[in-house]
N, C-alpha and C positions, 0 to 999 in steps of 0.2 A: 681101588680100595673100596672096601666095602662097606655099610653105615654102619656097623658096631666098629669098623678099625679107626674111622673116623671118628668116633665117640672116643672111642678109647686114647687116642692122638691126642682130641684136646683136651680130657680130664686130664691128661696127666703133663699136660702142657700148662692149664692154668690153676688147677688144683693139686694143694698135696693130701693128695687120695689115700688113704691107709695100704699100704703093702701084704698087709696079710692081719689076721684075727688072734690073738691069745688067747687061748680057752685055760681052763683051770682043767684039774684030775678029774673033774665032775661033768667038764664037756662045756660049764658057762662060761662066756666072753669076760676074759678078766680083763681085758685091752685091746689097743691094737698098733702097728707096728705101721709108723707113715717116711715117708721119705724126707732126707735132710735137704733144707731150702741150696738150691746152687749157689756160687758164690757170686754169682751177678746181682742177686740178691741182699747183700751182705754191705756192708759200709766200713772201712779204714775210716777210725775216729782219730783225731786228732791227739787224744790220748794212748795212742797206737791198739786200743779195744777193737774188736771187731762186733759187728752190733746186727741182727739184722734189718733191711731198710724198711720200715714198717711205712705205712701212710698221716704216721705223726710227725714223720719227718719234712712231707710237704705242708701240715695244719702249722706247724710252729717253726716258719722258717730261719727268723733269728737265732736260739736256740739251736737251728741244726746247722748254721753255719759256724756257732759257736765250736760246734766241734767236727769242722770239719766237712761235711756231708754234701756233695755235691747240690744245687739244687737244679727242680728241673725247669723250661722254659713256660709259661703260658700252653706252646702250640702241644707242646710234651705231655703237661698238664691234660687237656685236652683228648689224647691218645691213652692215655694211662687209663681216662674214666671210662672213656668208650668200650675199651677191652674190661675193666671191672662188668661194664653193664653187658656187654654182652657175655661173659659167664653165666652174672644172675639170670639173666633171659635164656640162656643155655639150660638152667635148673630149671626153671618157669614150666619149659618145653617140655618140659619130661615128669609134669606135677610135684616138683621137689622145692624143700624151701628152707633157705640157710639161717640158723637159728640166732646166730650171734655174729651180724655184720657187726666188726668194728675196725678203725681202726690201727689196731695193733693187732687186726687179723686179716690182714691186707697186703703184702708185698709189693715192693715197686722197681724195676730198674728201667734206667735209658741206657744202659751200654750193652750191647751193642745195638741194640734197640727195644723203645718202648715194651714193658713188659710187666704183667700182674701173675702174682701166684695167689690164692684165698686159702687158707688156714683155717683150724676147727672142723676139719670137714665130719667131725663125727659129727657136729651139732647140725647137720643136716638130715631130713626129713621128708617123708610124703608130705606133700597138702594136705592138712585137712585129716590126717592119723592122729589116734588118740593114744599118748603112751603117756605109763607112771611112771618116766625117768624125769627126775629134778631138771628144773631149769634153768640153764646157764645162761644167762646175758650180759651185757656190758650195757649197765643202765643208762648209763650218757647217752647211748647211741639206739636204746628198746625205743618200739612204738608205745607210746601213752597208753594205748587201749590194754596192751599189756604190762605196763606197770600200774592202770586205776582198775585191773580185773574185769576188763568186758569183754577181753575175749582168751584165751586161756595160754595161748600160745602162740608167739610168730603168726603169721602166713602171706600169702602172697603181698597185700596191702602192709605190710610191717614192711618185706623187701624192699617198698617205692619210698617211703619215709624212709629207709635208712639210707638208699642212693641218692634222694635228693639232698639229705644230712651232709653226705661226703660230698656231693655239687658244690654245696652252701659253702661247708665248711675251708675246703680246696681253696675256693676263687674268694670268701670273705672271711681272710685273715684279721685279726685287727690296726695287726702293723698297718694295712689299707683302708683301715677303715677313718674317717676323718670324727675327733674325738667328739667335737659338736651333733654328729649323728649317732654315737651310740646312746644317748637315752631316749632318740623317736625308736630305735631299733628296737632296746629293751626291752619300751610300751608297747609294740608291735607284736613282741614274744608274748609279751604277758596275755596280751589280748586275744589272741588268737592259737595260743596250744592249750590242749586240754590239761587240767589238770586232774589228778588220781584222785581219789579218794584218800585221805588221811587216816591210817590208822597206828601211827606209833610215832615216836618223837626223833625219827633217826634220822641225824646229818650224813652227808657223805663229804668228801676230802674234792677240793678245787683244785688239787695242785696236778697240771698235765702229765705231770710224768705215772701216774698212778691212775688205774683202770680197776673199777669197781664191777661186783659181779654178786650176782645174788643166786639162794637157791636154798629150800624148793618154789613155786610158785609162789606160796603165799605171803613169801618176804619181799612180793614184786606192788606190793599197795602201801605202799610211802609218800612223806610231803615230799614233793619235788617243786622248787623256782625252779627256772632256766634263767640265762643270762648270756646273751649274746657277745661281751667279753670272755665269757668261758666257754664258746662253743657249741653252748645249749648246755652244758654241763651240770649238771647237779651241784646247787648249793645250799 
């Protein structure tokens, strides 16, 4: 096999890649047309829903076992990140840079074995390109520097804050966390993440099951706390 079939193999092995462009009468991209996640993908809830397996399902395992959802081991854990990271690193290699890790833009299965798909793939990008399209993020999970306006969009150093985010997040649940240490944790946050620049008095919603997303750029300069019971999460 040759390096573009190989290319082509694992995009479409761990990402769901667009299948083709929507143009309008006028020839402009109205859309685009991406493939349905496999059903390895997918979760039987316990409420007979079928849900797909996001990677909120490993941050809030309570909750996911509430309904149902297999959960996966430590060693599994493990396996899942390593294939997330080496995608990003995949994009990396080829000067590209994914705009809105989050996730509920993440896929996960272990049957039949460990497996990641990355979603959004429109919100991917050159490095280091300048375009006037609005920007989508899911602000729980943006780099600082792009929600206090120092640097204008993603890029590669936003990639390694969001991976180590989902490290973080993965292996320190709260259920694990021992209650007498979240408020050194807290103070640890406070003290050490940048905070934005203030410029308007807007809360955002703590409740997990809800992913917040902002756009155009200039709605990314908000008060944000973080909070190590929420994940990092905006409150």
């Amino acid at each position: 096999m040759d390096s573009d079939s190989n290319d082509g193999a694992f995009l479409r092995r761990r990402f769901a890649w667009p299948l083709a462009v929507v143009t309008a009468d006028d020839g402009a991209v109205s859309g685009v047309l991406v493939p349905k996640a496999e059903m390895t993908y997918r979760a039987q809830l316990s409420t007979n829903r079928v849900r797909a397996r996001d990677f909120n399902y490993l941050l809030y395992e309570t909750r996911a076992a509430r309904v149902g959802v297999e959960p996966a081991t430590v060693r599994e854990k493990l396996v899942l990140l390593r294939l997330t990271v080496e995608a990003f690193a995949w994009l990396e290699e080829r000067g590209l840079v994914h705009e809105d890790i989050s996730a509920g833009n993440l896929l996960w299965s272990i049957r039949p074995e460990p497996a990641v798909l990355i979603l959004d793939c429109d919100s991917i990008r050159p490095a280091g390109s300048t375009v006037d399209d609005p920007l989508l993020t899911t602000t729980d999970w943006t780099d600082p520097r792009v929600l206090g306006g120092e640097v204008p969009r993603p890029d590669q150093a936003s990639v390694t804050y969001a991976v180590g985010l989902l490290t973080a997040r993965v292996f320190g649940t709260p259920e694990g966390v021992p209650a007498a240490l979240l408020p050194v944790l807290r103070e640890s946050v406070r003290a050490t993440t940048p905070r934005p620049r203030c410029t308007g008095g807007l809360r955002f919603s703590t409740r997990p099951s809800r992913t917040l997303q902002h756009a155009p750029a200039h709605h990314a300069r908000r008060c944000v706390r973080w909070s190590p019971s929420h994940y990092g999460r905006a409150v």
